[in-house]
NUBA-616531 format. One record per atom (N, C-alpha, C, O): residue number from 1; y, z negated, x. Coordinates in steps of 0.1 Angstrom, whole numbers, padded with zeros to 4 digits, m for minus. Layout:
<rs>
   koldo       v       w       u
     NUM       Y       Z       X
...
</rs>
This chain:
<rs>
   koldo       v       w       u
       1   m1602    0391   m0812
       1   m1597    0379   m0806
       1   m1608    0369   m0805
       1   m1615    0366   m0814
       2   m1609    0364   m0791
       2   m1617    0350   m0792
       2   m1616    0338   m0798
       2   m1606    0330   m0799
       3   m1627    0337   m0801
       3   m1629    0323   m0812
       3   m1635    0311   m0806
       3   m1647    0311   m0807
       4   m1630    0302   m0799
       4   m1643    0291   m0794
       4   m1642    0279   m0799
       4   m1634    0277   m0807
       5   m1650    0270   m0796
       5   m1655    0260   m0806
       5   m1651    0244   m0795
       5   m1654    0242   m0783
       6   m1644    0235   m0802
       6   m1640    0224   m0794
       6   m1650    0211   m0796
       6   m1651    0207   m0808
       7   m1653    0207   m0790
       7   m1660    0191   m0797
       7   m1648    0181   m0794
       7   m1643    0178   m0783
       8   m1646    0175   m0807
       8   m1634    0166   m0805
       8   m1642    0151   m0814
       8   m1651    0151   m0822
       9   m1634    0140   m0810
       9   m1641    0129   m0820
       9   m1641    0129   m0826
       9   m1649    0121   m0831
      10   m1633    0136   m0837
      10   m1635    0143   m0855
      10   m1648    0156   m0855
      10   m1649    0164   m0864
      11   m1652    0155   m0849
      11   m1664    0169   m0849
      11   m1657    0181   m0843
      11   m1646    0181   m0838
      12   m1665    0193   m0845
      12   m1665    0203   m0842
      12   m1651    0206   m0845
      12   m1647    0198   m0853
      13   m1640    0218   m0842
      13   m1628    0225   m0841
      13   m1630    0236   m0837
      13   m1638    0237   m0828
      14   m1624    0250   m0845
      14   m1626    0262   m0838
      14   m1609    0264   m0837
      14   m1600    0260   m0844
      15   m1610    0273   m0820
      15   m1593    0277   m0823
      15   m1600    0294   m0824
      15   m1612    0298   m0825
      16   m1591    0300   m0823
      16   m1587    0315   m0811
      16   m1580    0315   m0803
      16   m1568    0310   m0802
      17   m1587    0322   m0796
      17   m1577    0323   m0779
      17   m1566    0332   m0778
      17   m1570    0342   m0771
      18   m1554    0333   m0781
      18   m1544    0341   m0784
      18   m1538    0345   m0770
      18   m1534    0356   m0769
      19   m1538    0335   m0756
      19   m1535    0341   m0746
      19   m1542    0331   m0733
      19   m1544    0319   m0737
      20   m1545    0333   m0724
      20   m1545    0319   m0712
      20   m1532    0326   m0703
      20   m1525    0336   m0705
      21   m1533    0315   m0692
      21   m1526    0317   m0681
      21   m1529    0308   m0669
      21   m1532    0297   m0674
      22   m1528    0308   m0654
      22   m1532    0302   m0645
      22   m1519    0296   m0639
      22   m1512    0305   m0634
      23   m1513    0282   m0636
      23   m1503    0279   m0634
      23   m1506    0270   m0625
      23   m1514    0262   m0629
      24   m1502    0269   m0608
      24   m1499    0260   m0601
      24   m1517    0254   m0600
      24   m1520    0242   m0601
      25   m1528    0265   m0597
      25   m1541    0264   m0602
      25   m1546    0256   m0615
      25   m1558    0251   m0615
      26   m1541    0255   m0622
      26   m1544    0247   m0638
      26   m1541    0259   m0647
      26   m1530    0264   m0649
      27   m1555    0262   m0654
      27   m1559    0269   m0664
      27   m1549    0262   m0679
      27   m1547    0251   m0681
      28   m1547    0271   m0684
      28   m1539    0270   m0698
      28   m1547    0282   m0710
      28   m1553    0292   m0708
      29   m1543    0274   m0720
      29   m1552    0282   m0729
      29   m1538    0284   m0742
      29   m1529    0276   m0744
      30   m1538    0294   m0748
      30   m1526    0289   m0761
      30   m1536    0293   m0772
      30   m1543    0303   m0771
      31   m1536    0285   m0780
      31   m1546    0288   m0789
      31   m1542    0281   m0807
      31   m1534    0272   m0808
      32   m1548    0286   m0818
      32   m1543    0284   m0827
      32   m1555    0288   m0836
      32   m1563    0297   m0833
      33   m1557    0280   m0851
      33   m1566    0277   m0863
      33   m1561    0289   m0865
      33   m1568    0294   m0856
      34   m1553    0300   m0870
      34   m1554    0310   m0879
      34   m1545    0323   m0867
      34   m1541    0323   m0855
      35   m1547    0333   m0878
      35   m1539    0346   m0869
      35   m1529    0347   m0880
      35   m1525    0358   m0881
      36   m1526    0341   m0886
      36   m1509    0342   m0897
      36   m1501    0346   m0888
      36   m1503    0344   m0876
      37   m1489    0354   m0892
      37   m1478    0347   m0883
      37   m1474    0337   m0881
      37   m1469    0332   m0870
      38   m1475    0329   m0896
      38   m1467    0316   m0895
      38   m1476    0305   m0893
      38   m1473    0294   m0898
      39   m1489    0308   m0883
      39   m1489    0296   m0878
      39   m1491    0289   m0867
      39   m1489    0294   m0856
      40   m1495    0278   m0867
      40   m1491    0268   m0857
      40   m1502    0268   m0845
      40   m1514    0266   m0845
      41   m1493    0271   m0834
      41   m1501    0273   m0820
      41   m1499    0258   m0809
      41   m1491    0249   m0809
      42   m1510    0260   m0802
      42   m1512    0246   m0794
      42   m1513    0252   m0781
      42   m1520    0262   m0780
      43   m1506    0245   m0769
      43   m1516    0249   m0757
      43   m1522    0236   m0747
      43   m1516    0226   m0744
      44   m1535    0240   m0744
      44   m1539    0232   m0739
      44   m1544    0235   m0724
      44   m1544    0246   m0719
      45   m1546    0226   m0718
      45   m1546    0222   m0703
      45   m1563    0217   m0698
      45   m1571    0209   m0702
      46   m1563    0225   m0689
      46   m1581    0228   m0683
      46   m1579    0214   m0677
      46   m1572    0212   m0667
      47   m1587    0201   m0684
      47   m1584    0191   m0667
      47   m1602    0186   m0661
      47   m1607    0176   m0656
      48   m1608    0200   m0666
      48   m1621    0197   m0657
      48   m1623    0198   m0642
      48   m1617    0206   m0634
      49   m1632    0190   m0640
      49   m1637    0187   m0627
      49   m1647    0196   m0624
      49   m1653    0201   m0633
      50   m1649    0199   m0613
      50   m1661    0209   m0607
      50   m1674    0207   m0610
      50   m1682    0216   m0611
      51   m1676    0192   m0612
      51   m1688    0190   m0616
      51   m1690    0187   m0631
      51   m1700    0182   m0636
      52   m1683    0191   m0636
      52   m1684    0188   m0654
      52   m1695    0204   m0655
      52   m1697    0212   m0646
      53   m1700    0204   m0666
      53   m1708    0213   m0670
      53   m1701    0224   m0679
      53   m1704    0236   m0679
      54   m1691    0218   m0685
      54   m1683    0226   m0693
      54   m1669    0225   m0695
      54   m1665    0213   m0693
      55   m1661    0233   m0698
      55   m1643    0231   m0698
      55   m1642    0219   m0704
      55   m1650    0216   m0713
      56   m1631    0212   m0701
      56   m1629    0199   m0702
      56   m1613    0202   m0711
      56   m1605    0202   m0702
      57   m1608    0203   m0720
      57   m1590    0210   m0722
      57   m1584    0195   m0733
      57   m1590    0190   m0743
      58   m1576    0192   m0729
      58   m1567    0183   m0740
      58   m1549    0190   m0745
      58   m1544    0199   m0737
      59   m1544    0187   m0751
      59   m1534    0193   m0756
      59   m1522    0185   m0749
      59   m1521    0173   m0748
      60   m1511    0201   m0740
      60   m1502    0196   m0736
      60   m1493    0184   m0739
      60   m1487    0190   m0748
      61   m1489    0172   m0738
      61   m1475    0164   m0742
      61   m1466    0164   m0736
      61   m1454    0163   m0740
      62   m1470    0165   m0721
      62   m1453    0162   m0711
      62   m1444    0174   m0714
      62   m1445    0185   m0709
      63   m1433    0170   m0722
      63   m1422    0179   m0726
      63   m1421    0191   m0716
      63   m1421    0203   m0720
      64   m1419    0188   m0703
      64   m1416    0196   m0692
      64   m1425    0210   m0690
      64   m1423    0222   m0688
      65   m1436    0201   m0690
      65   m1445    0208   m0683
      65   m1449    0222   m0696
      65   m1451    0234   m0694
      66   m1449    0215   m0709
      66   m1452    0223   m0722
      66   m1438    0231   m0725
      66   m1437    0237   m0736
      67   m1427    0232   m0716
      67   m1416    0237   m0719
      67   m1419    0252   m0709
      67   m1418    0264   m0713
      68   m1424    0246   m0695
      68   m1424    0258   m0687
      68   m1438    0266   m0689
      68   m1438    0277   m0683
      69   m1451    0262   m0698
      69   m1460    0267   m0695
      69   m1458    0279   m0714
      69   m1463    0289   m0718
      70   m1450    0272   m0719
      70   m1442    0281   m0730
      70   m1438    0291   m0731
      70   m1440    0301   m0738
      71   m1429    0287   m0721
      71   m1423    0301   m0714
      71   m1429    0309   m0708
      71   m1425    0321   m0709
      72   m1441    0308   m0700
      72   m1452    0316   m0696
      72   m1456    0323   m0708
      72   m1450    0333   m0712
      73   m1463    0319   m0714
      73   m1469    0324   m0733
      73   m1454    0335   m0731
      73   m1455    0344   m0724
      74   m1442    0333   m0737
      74   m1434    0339   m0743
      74   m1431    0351   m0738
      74   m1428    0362   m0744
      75   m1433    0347   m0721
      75   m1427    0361   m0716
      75   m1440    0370   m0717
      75   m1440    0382   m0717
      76   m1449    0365   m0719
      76   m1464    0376   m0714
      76   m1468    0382   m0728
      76   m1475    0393   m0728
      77   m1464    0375   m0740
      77   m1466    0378   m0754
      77   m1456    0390   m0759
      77   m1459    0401   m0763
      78   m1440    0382   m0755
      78   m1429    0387   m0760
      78   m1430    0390   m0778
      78   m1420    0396   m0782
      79   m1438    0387   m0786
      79   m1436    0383   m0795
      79   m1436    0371   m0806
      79   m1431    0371   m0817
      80   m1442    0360   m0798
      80   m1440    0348   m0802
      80   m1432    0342   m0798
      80   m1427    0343   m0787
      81   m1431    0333   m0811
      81   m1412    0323   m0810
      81   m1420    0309   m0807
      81   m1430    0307   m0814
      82   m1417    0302   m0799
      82   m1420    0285   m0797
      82   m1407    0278   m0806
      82   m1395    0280   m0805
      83   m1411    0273   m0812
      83   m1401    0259   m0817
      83   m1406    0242   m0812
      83   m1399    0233   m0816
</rs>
């Protein structure tokens, strides 16, 4: 499994890449600190520009949008639970 590395204003963050998906052209990532079962996955949202040098991703909030792009993850996984 892929491992990449985030720069965030607390420093460096590693996730792994547990799945992407391409939705409505906007890249999605689901990604999570450990391979437990029990733990806690995030997904995040590509909002780079063409001219950035590198992926630009912040973590979904709009209820909606993190409801339907969930359900993407769940069906393509079929093993993970969202809560």
């Amino acid at each position: 499994m892929e491992k990449i590395s985030f720069n965030t204003d607390n420093g460096v963050c590693e996730f792994y890449v547990i799945d992407e998906t391409r939705i409505s052209n906007c890249n999605y990532l689901l990604v999570s600190e450990s391979l437990e079962d029990e733990a806690e996955a995030m997904i995040l949202k590509d909002i780079s520009k063409e001219t950035d040098a590198e992926a630009v991703y912040v973590p979904v909030e709009d209820e909606v949008e993190l409801g339907a792009v969930a359900s993407v993850f769940e069906e393509s996984l079929g093993d993970i639970d969202f809560e």
